[in-house]
C-alpha positions in Angstrom: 288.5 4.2 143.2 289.9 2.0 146.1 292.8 0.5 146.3 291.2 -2.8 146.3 288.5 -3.4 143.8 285.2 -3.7 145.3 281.9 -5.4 144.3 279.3 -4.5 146.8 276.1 -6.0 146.2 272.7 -4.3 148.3 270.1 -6.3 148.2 266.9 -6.7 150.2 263.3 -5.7 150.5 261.5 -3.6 147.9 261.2 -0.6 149.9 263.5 -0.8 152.7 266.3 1.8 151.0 268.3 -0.2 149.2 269.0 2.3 146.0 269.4 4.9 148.6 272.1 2.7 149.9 273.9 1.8 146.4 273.6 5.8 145.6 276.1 6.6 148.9 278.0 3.7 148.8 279.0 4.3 144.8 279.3 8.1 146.2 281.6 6.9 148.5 283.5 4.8 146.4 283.7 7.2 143.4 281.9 4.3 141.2 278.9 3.1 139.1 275.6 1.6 139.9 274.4 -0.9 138.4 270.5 -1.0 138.8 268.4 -4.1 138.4 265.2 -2.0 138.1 266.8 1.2 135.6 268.6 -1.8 133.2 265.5 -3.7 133.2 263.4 -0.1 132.3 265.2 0.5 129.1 263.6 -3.0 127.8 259.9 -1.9 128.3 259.8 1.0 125.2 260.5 -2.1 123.0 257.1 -4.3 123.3 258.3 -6.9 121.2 261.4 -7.3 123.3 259.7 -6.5 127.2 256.6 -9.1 126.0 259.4 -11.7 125.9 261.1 -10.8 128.9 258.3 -9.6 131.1 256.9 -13.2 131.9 257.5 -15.5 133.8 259.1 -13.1 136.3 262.0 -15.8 136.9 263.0 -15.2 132.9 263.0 -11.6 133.8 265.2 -11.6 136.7 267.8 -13.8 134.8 267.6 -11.5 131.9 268.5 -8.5 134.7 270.9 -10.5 137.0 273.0 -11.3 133.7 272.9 -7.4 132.3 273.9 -6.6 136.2 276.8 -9.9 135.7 277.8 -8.2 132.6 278.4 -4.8 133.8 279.7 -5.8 137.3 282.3 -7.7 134.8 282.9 -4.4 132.6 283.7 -2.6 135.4 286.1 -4.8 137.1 287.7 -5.6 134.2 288.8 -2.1 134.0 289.8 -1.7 137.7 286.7 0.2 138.6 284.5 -0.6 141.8 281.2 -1.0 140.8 278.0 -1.4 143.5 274.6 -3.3 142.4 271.2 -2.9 143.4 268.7 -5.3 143.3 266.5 -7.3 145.4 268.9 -10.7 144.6 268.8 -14.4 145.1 271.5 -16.6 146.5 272.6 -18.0 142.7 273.6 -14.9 141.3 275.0 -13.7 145.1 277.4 -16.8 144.5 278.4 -16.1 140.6 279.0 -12.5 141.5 281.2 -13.4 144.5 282.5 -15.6 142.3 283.1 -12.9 139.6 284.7 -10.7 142.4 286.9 -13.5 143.4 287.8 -13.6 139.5 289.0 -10.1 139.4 290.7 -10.1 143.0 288.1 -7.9 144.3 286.5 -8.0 147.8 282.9 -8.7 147.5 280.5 -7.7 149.7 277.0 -7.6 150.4 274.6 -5.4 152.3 271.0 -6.5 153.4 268.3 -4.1 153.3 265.3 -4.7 155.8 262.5 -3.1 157.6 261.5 -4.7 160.6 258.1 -2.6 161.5 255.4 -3.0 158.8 253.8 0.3 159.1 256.8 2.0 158.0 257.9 0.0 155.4 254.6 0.6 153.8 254.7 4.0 154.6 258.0 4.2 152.6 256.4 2.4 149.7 252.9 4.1 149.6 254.8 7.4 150.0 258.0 6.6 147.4 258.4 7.8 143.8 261.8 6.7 141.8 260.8 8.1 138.6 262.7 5.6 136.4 261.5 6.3 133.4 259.6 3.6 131.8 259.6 1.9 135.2 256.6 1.7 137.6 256.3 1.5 141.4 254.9 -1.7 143.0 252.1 -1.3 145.5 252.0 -2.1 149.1 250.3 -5.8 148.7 253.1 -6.7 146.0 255.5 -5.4 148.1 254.0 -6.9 151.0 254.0 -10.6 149.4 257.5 -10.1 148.4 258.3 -9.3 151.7 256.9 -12.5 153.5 258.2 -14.7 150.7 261.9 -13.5 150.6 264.9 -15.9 151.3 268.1 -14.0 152.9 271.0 -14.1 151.8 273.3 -16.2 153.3 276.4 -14.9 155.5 278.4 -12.7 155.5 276.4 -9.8 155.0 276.0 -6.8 157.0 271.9 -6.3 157.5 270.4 -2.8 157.9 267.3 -2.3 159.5 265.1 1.1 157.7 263.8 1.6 160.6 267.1 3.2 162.2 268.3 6.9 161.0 270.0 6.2 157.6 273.1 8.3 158.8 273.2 5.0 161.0 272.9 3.0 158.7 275.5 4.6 156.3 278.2 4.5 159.5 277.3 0.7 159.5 278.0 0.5 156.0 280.9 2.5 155.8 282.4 0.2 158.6 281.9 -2.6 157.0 283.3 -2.3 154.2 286.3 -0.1 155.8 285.3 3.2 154.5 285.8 6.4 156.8 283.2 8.2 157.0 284.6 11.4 154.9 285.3 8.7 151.8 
């Protein structure tokens, strides 16, 4: 645990390393992730419950960025760092830096990207999470989320896939103030 309470949100494209990303970070910081995607699985073995929440997909990302509110909360409440992962939106970016705010913790965000198509769909085509219950989006869903998502606004720090993650990790780590051997 740091010093200072953290809330580090990593966001971005589907595909472009993001829960790769939360992993070291919450590594780093000796913390919890809180996972959009693994929160949101444990709601699919219950049909009654996942036939409500599935559709529209806007009811199902408010139903996931509240579970992620709620344990972001937990955590800070108890003086515990906690990252998220998630492919976000700028209202709940805003309540959770307002949560962070809140608690007296630095908030941060990190911006996942992959600036050279043919990889990124290489990384999807070729990627397996095994979330169980969960299932992996294909190349043109992944592709229309890509053209179709909004950044989020400033300050973030963006990574780029397409660079070595140990690169990207040193980028990380020096924005949020972490030495490397955190």
């Amino acid at each position: 645990m740091s010093l200072v309470q953290r809330l580090v949100l990593v966001s971005g494209w589907t595909g472009a390393g993001k829960s790769t990303m939360a992993n070291a970070v919450a590594t780093d910081l000796s913390c919890s992730v809180g996972s959009f995607d693994w929160l949101m699985s444990a709601m699919r073995p219950i049909p009654e419950v996942w036939e409500v929440v599935e559709l529209p997909v806007e009811r199902q990302r408010a139903v996931g960025w509240s579970l992620l509110g709620r344990t972001a909360e937990h955590e800070l409440r108890h003086g515990r760092d906690v990252v998220l992962d998630l492919v976000a939106r700028e209202e709940p970016r805003r309540q959770w830096a307002a949560l962070a705010d809140r608690y007296g913790a630095r908030f941060s965000v990190i911006e996942c990207v992959c600036s050279d198509p043919v990889v990124h769909r290489d990384r999807v085509d070729g990627r397996s999470r095994d979330i169980p219950g969960w299932y992996e989006l294909s190349w043109p869903q992944v592709e229309r989320g890509r053209i179709g998502y909004q950044p989020l606004r400033d300050p973030k720090l963006v990574i780029d896939a397409i660079d070595p993650f140990v690169h990207n990790l040193a980028l990380v780590r020096d924005h949020l103030g972490l030495d490397a051997a955190s």
